[in-house]
C-alpha positions in Angstrom: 256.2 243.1 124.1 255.4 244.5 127.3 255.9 243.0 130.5 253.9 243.4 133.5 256.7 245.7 135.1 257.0 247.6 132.2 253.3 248.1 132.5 253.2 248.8 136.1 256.3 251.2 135.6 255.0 253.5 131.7 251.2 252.9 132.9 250.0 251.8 130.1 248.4 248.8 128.2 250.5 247.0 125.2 247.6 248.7 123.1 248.0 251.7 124.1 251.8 251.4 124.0 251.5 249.9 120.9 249.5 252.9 119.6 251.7 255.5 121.0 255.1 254.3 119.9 253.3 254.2 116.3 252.2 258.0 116.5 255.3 258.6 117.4 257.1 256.8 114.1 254.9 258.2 111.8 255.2 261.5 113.1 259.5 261.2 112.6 259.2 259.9 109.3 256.5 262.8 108.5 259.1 265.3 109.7 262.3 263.7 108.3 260.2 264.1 104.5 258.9 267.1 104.9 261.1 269.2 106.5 264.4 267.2 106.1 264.0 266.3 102.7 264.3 262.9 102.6 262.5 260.1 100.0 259.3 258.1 102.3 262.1 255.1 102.0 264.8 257.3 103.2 263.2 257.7 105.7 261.4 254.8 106.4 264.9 253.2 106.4 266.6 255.8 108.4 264.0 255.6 111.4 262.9 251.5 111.5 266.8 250.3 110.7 268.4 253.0 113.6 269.0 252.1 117.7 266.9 254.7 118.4 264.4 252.9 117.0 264.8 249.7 119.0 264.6 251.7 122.3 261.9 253.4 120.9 260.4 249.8 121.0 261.6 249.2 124.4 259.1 250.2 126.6 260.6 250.1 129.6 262.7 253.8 127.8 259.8 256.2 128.1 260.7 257.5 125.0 256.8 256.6 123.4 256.1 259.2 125.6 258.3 261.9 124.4 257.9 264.5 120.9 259.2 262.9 117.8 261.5 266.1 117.4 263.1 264.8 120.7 263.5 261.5 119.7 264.4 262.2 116.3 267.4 264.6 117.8 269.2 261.0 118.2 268.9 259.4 115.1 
């Protein structure tokens, strides 16, 4: 959940936070089946179970607003 400083500090609105750290999921575990060759629950597993993953959550990180190649280069 987003606190008022972590809104005042990314910008944005839980919603749009929310939004953003979703395209940002689906987009690793697009890349990790496609072009990594892993199952959907490979890679579902691999991404939601990972620590990247909770900072990814963290919004207070910025990483919502980086490329899912860049934060997938840390899983």
């Amino acid at each position: 959940m987003l606190t008022h400083e972590d809104m005042t500090q990314t910008n944005v609105t839980p919603q749009e936070f929310k939004r953003l750290k979703e395209q940002v999921t689906a987009r690793m575990i697009q890349i990790l089946t496609e072009e990594q060759g892993y199952t959907l629950e490979e890679a579902f597993d691999r991404v939601y179970t990972s620590p990247i993953y909770e900072k990814l959550s963290n919004a207070a990180t910025g990483l919502f607003f980086q490329s899912p190649r860049y934060v997938l280069s840390y899983l």
